[in-house]
C-alpha positions in Angstrom: -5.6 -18.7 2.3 -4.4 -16.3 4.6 -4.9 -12.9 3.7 -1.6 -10.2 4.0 -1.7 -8.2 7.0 -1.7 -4.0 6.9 -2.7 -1.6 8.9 -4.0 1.7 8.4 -0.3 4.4 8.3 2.0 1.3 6.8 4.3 2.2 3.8 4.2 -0.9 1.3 5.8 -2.0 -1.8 3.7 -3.2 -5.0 4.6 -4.8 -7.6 4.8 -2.1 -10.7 6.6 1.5 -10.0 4.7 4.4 -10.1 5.4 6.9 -13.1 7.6 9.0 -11.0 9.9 6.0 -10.0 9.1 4.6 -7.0 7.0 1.4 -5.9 6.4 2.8 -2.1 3.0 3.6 -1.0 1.6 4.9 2.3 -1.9 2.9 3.2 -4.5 6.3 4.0 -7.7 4.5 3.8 -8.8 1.0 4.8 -11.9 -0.8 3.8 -13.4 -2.7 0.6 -11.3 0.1 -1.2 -8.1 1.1 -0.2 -6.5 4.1 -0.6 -2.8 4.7 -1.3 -0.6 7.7 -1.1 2.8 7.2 -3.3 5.5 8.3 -0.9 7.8 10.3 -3.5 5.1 12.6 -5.0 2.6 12.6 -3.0 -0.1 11.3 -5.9 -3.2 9.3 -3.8 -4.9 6.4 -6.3 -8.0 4.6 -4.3 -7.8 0.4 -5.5 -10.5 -2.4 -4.7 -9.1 -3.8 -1.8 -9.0 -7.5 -3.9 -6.6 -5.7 -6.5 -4.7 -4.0 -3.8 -3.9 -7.3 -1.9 -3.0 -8.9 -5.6 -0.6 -6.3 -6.3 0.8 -5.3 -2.7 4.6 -7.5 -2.5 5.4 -6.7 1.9 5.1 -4.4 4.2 8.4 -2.0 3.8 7.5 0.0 7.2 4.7 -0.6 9.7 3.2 2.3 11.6 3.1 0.1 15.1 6.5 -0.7 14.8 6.0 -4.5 13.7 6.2 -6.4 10.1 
């Protein structure tokens, strides 16, 4: 299984919405825990990256210009 490809500075969409109402999330921190920063409010939550990839849908907008 081939696993989704991110890079650091991406904007992605997961699966449940946060409180404030959106589901898009800036990618801050990359490693065996990734940290996320929700693009509307501004609220950073740090997942295990196993959970991330589970719950990540697509890439909405990569940093290099590429999906």
């Amino acid at each position: 299984m081939e696993g989704k490809q991110f890079e650091l500075g991406d904007v992605v969409q997961m699966k449940k919405a946060h409180p404030c109402g959106t589901n898009e999330w800036e990618l801050l921190r990359l490693g065996m825990d990734i940290r996320i920063k929700c693009v509307k409010c501004g609220r950073s939550v740090m997942l295990p990256r196993r959970e991330f990839e589970r719950n990540m849908r697509k890439v909405l907008r990569s940093k290099g210009g590429e999906s």
